[in-house]
C-alpha positions as CSV (number, residue, x, y, z in Angstrom):
1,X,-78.3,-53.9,-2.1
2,X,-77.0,-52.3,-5.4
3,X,-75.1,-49.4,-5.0
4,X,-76.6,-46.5,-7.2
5,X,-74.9,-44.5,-9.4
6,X,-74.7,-40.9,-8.9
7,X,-75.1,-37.8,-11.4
8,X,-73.5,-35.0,-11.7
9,X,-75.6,-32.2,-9.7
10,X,-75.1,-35.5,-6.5
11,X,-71.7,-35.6,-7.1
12,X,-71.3,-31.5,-6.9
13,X,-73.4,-31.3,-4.1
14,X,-71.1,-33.4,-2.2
15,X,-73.7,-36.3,-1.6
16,X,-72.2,-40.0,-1.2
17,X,-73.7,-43.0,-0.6
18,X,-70.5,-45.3,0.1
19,X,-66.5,-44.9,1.1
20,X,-65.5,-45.4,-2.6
21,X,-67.1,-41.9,-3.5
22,X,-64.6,-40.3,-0.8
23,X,-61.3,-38.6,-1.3
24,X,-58.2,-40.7,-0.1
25,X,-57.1,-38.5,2.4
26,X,-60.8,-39.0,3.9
27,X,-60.5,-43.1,3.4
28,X,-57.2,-42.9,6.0
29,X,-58.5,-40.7,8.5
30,X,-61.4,-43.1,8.7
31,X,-59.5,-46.2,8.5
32,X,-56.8,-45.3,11.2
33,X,-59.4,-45.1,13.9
34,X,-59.9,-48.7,13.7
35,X,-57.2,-50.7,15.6
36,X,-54.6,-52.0,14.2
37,X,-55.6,-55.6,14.4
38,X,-58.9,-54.9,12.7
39,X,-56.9,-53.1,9.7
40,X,-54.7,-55.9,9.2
41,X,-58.0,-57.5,8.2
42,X,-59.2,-55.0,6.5
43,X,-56.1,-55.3,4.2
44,X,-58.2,-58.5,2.5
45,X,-60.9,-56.2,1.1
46,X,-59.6,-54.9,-1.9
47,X,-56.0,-53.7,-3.1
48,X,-56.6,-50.1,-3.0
49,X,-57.4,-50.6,1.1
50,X,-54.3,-52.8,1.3
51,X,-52.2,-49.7,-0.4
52,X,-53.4,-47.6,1.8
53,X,-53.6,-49.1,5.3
54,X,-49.9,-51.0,4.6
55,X,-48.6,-47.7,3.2
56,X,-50.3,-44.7,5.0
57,X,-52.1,-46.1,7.8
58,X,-49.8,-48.2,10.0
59,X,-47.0,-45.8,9.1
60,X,-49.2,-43.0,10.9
61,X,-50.4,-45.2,13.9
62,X,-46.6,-46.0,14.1
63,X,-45.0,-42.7,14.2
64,X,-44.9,-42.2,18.0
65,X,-44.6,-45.3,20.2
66,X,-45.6,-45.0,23.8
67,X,-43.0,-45.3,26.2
68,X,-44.2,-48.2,28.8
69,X,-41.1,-49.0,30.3
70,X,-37.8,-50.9,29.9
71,X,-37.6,-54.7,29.9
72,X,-34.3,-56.9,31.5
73,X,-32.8,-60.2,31.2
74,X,-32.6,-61.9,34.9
75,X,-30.9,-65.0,34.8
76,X,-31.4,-65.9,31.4
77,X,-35.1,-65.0,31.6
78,X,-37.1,-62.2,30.1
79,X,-38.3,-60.0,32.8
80,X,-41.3,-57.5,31.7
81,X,-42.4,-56.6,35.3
82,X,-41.1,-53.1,34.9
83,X,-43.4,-52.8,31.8
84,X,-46.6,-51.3,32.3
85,X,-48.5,-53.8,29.9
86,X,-52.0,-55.4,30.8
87,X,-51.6,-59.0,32.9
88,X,-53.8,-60.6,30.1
89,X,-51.1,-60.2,27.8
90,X,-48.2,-60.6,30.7
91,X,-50.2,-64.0,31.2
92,X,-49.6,-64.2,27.4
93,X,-46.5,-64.6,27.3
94,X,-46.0,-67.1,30.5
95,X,-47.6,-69.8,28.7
96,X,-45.3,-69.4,25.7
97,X,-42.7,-68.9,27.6
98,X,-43.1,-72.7,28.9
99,X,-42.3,-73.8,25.9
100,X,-38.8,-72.1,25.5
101,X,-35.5,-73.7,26.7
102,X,-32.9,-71.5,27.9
103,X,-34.6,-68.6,26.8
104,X,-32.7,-65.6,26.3
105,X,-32.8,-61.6,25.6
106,X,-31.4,-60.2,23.0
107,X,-32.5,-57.0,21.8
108,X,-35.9,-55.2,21.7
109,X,-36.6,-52.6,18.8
110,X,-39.8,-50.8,18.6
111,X,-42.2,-53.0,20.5
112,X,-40.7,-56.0,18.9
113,X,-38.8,-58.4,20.9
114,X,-35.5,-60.7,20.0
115,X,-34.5,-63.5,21.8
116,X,-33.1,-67.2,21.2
117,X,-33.2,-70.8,22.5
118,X,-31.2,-73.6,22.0
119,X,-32.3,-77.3,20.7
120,X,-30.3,-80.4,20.5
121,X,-29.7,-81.1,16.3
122,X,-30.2,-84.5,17.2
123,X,-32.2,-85.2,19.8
124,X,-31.7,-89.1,20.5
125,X,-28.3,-88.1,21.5
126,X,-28.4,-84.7,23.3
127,X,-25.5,-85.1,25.1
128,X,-23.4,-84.9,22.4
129,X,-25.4,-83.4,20.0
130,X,-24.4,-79.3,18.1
131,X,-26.7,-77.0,19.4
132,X,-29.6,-75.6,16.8
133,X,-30.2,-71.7,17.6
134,X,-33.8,-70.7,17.0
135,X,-34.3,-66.9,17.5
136,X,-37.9,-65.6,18.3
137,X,-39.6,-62.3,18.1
138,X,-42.8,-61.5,19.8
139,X,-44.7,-58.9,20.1
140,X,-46.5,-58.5,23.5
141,X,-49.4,-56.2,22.6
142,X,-50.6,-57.8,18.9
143,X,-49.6,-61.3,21.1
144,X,-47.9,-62.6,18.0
145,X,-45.0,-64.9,18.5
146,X,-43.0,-66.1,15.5
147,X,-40.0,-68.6,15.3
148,X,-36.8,-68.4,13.1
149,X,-33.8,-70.9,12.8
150,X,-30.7,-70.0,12.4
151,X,-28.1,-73.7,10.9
152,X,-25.5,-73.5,12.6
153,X,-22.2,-72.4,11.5
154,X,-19.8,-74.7,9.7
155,X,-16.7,-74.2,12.2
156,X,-19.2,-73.9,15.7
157,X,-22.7,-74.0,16.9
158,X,-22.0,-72.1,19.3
159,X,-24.5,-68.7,19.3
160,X,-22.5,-65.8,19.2
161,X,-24.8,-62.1,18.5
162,X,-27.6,-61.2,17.2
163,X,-29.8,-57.8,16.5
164,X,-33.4,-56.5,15.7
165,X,-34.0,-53.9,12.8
166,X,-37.7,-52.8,12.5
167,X,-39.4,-49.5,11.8
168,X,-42.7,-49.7,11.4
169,X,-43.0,-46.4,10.4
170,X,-41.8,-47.1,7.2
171,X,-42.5,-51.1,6.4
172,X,-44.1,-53.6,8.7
173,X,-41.2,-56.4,8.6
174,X,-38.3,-56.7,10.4
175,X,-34.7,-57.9,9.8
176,X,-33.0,-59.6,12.2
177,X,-29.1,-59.5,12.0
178,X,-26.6,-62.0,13.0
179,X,-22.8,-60.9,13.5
180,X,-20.5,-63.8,11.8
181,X,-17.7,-63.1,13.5
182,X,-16.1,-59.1,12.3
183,X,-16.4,-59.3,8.9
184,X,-19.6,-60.6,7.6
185,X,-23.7,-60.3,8.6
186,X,-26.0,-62.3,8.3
187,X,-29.6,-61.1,7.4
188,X,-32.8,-62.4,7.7
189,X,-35.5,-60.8,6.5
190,X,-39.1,-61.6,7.4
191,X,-40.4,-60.6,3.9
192,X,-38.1,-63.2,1.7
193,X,-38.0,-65.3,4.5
194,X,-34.5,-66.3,4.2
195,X,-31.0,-65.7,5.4
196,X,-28.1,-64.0,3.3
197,X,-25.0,-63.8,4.2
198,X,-23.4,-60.2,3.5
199,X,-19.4,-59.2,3.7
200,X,-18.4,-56.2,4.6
201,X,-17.9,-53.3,2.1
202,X,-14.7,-52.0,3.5
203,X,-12.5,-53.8,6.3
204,X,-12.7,-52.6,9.6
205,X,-9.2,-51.3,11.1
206,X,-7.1,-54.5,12.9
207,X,-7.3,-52.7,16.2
208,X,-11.1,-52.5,15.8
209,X,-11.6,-56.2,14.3
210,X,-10.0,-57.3,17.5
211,X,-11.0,-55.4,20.9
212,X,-14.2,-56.7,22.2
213,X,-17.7,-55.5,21.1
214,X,-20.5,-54.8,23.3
215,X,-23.4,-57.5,22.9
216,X,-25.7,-54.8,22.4
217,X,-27.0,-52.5,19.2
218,X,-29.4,-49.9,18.3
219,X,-31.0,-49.6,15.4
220,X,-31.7,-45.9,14.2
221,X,-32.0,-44.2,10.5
222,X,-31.2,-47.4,9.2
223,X,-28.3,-48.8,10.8
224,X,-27.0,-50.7,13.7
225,X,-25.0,-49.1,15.8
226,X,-22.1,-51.3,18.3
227,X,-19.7,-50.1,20.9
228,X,-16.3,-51.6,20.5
229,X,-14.1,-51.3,23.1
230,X,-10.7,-50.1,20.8
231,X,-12.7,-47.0,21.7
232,X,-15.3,-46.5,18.4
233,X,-18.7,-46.8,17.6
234,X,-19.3,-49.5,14.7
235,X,-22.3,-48.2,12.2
236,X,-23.8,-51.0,10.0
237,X,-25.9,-49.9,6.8
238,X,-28.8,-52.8,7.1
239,X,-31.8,-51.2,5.1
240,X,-30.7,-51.8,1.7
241,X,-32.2,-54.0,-0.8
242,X,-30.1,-57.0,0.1
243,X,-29.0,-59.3,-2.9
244,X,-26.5,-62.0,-3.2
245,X,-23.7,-60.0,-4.5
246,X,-24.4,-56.8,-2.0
247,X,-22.1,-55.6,1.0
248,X,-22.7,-54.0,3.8
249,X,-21.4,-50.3,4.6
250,X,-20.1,-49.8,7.7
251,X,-17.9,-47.2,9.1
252,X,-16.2,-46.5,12.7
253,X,-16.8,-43.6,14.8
254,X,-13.9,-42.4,17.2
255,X,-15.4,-42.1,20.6
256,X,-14.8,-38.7,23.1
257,X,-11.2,-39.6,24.7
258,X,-12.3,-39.2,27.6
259,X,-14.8,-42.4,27.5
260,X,-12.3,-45.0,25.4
261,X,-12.0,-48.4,26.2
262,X,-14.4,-48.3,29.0
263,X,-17.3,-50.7,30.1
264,X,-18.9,-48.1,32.2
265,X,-20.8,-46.9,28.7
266,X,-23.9,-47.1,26.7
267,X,-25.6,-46.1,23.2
268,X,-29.1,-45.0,22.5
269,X,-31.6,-43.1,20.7
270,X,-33.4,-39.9,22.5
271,X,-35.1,-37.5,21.0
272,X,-34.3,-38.4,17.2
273,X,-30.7,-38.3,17.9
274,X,-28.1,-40.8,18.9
275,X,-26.2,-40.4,22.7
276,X,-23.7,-41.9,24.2
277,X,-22.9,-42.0,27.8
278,X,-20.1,-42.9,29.8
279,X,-19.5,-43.1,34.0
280,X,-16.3,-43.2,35.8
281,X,-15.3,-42.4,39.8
282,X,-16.1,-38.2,38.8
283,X,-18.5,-38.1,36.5
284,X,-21.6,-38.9,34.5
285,X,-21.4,-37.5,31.0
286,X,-23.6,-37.8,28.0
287,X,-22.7,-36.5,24.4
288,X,-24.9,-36.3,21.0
289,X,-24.0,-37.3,17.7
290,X,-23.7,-35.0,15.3
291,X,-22.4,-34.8,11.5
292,X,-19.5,-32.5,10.8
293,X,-19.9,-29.7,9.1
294,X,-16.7,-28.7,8.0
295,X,-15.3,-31.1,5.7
296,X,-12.7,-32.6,7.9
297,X,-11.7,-36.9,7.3
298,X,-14.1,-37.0,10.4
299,X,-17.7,-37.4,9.5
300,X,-19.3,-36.9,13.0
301,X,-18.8,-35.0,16.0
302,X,-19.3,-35.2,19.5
303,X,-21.4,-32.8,21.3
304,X,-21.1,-33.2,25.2
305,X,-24.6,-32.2,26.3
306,X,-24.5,-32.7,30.5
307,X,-21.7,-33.6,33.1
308,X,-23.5,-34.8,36.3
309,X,-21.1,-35.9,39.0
310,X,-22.1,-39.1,40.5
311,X,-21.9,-37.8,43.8
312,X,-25.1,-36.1,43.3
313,X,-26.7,-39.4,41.6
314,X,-25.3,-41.7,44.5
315,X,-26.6,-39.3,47.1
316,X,-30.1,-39.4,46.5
317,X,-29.9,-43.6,46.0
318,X,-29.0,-46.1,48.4
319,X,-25.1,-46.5,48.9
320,X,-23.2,-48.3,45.6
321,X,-20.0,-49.2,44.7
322,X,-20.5,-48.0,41.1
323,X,-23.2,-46.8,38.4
324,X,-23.3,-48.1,35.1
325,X,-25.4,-46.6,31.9
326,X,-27.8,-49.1,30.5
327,X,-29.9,-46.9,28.1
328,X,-32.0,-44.2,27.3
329,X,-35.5,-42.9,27.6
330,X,-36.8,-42.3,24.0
331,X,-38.2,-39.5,24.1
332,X,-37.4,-37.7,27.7
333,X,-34.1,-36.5,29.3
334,X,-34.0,-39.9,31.2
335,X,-31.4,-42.2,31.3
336,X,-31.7,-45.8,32.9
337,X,-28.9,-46.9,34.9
338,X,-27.6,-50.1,37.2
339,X,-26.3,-49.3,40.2
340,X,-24.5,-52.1,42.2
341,X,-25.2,-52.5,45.8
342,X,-23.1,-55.3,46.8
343,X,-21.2,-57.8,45.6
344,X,-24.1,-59.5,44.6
345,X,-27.3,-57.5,44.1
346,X,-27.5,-54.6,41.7
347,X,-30.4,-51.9,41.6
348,X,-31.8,-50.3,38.3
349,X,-32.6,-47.1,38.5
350,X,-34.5,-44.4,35.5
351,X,-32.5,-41.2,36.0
352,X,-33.7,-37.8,35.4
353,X,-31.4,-35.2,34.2
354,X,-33.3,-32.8,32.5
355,X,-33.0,-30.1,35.1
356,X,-29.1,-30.3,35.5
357,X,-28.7,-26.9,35.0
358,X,-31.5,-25.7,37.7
359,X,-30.0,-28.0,40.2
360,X,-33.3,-29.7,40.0
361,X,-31.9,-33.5,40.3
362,X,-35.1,-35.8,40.6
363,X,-35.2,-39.4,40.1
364,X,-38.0,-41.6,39.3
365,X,-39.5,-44.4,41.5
366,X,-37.2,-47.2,42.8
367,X,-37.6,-50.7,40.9
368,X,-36.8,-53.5,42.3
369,X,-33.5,-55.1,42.9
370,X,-32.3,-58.0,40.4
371,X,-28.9,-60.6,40.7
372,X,-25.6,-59.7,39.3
373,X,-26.5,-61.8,36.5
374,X,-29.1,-58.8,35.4
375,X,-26.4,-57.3,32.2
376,X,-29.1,-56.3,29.6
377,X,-31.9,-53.9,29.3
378,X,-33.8,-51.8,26.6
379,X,-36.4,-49.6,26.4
380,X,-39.9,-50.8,25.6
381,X,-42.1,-49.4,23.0
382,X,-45.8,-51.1,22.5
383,X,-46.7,-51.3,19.0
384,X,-49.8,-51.9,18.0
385,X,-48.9,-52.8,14.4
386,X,-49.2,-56.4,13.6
387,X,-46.4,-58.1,11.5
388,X,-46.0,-60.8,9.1
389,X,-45.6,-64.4,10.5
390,X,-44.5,-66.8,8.5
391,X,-46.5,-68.0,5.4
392,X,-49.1,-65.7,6.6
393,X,-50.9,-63.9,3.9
394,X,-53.3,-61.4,5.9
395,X,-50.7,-58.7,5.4
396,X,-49.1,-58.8,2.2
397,X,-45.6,-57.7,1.0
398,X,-46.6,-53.8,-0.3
399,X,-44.5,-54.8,-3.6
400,X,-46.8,-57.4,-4.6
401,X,-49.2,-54.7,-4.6
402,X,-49.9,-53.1,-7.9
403,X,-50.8,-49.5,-7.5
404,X,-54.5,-48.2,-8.8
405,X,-54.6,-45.6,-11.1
406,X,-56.4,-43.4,-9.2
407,X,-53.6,-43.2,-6.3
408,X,-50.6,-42.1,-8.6
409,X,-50.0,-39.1,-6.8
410,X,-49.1,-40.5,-3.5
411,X,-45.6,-41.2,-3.0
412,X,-44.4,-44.8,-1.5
413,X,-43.4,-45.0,2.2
């Protein structure tokens, strides 16, 4: 049917006869209550819906990720079953999990999920064959499962590290970053498709370069963010535009005294703002990250926001030898901890310590005991947001876009 064209006295009146005639504040509201999946398809319409569903309407969906749980690694396997996701999609990830040869977690970011298996280079001889490391990330709720691989390195094939950077509030691909040792990164991006490797901008102290570094990051604002056990917290820059002759900022943050060069410790996002949180025999204590005000060489300061003593965690839980911070609840005063039973079986528990100063001490329903060999676990967010895969063109790169005319005024996310 032909569309027809209206006059003036229509146009006043406020009469329309297709989305087109409506303002683009009035095209996103529409177009964000479709899901996600549906958008992404969407995006093949015309350009001035992929500009605004890549730009405006997935950043909006993506603003505030439900909470659904945290997810472990159990003997090299990934463990949702303290996620609350449907079983379709649990059932999902079973058969692709089939598939997988000693599957492992690495790091979860925003509903995304990082892991790796191994493959003989050349399989006729497997025995003696280098190991090929081939990283996945999957996405539970969008069920999208996409496969990277990562040549080995010229001195070992030996997997050491890797991270997940991805904010889909503010672009739908992700990074993934691979520590080369302590003074180099190396980045893949999902929109190039390709690895570069990336020194450092400034050398880390010799001290630093040398204690041992926690096999665990978070990515927040921007950068990556390691424990190291010389007692500092290592911040990577990783969302720059990343070119050939770049280097990556990174600074190192002197821990509370109190909590250096102990295991018993953990980093994570709550609220919008980076904690850290340390046990010993006394006391639980958690601290904020904040910038410094006065201009001092130190950049960031420490803010010690509770002191729990463990007594009154251990009381209310069944006996342990010791409790260990794992990570925190995004967005409540939560903290999820392991507690070890025996010398075998350990116990994690999601800790609430919002009430500290009422005496209020609650904790949250048991979970379910797991083996000594359970050393990783993150917080899950679902994220309805599809990504990229591959060569797959259904959502584009937003800079092969070329703006319309009529959409000047909005600004980039």
């Amino acid at each position: 049917m032909k569309r027809r064209k209206l006059n003036n006295k229509e146009r006043n009146h406020g009469v329309f006869t297709s989305i087109d005639d409506l303002s683009d504040d009035l095209k996103i509201e529409i177009l964000c209550k479709f899901p996600a999946k549906l958008l992404a398809k969407l995006t093949c319409v015309c350009k001035s819906w992929q500009f605004l569903i890549i730009n405006f309407c997935f950043p909006k969906m993506a603003s505030k990720l439900a909470y659904t749980g945290h997810v472990s690694c159990v003997k090299r396997c990934i463990n949702f079953k303290d996620v609350l996701i449907d079983e379709k999609l649990i059932a999902w990830w079973k058969t692709i999990e089939r598939t997988l040869n000693k599957r492992d977690l690495l790091d979860s970011c925003n509903g995304l999920v990082l892991g790796f298996y191994t493959t003989a280079l050349y399989p006729q001889s497997q025995s003696s064959s280098p190991r090929l490391c081939r990283y996945y990330v999957l996405n539970i709720l969008t069920q999208q499962f996409d496969t990277i691989t990562k040549q080995p390195h010229p001195r070992t094939s030996r997997y050491k590290y890797a991270a997940l950077a991805y904010d889909p509030s503010k672009s739908c691909h992700y990074k993934i970053v691979y520590f080369q040792g302590f003074s180099a990164l190396n980045i893949y991006n999902s929109k190039t498709g390709v690895w570069i490797s990336l020194k450092y901008q400034h050398q880390l102290e010799h001290h630093v370069r040398k204690a041992n570094w926690e096999k665990r990051s978070v990515y927040f604002d921007g950068a990556l963010y390691r424990l190291s056990m010389s007692g500092h917290l290592i911040k990577f820059i990783v969302d720059q535009e990343i070119t050939a002759s770049a280097r990556v900022k990174v600074e190192s943050i002197d821990l509370p005294e109190v909590a250096k060069k102990s295991p018993l410790a953990c980093i994570g996002v709550n609220q919008g703002v980076m904690h850290f949180s340390h046990s010993d025999k006394s006391n639980l204590r958690i601290w904020m990250l904040r910038h410094n005000c006065i201009r001092t060489d130190n950049n960031y300061v420490w803010c010690l926001k509770y002191t729990i003593p463990s007594q009154a965690i251990l009381s209310q839980m069944i006996p342990s030898t010791y409790l260990k911070p794992m990570a925190f609840h995004p967005y409540d005063d939560t903290i999820i901890l392991s507690l070890r039973v025996d010398n075998w079986f350990c116990k994690i528990e999601e800790y609430y310590f919002g009430d500290i100063q009422e005496n209020k001490l609650r904790l949250s329903d048991p979970h379910t005991h797991y083996g000594s060999a359970c050393k990783v676990v993150f917080p899950y967010l679902q994220c309805e947001v599809p990504f990229p895969i591959g060569t797959e063109k259904l959502i584009r790169s937003k800079r092969t876009i070329k703006q319309p005319a009529h959409l000047k005024d909005f600004t980039s996310s």
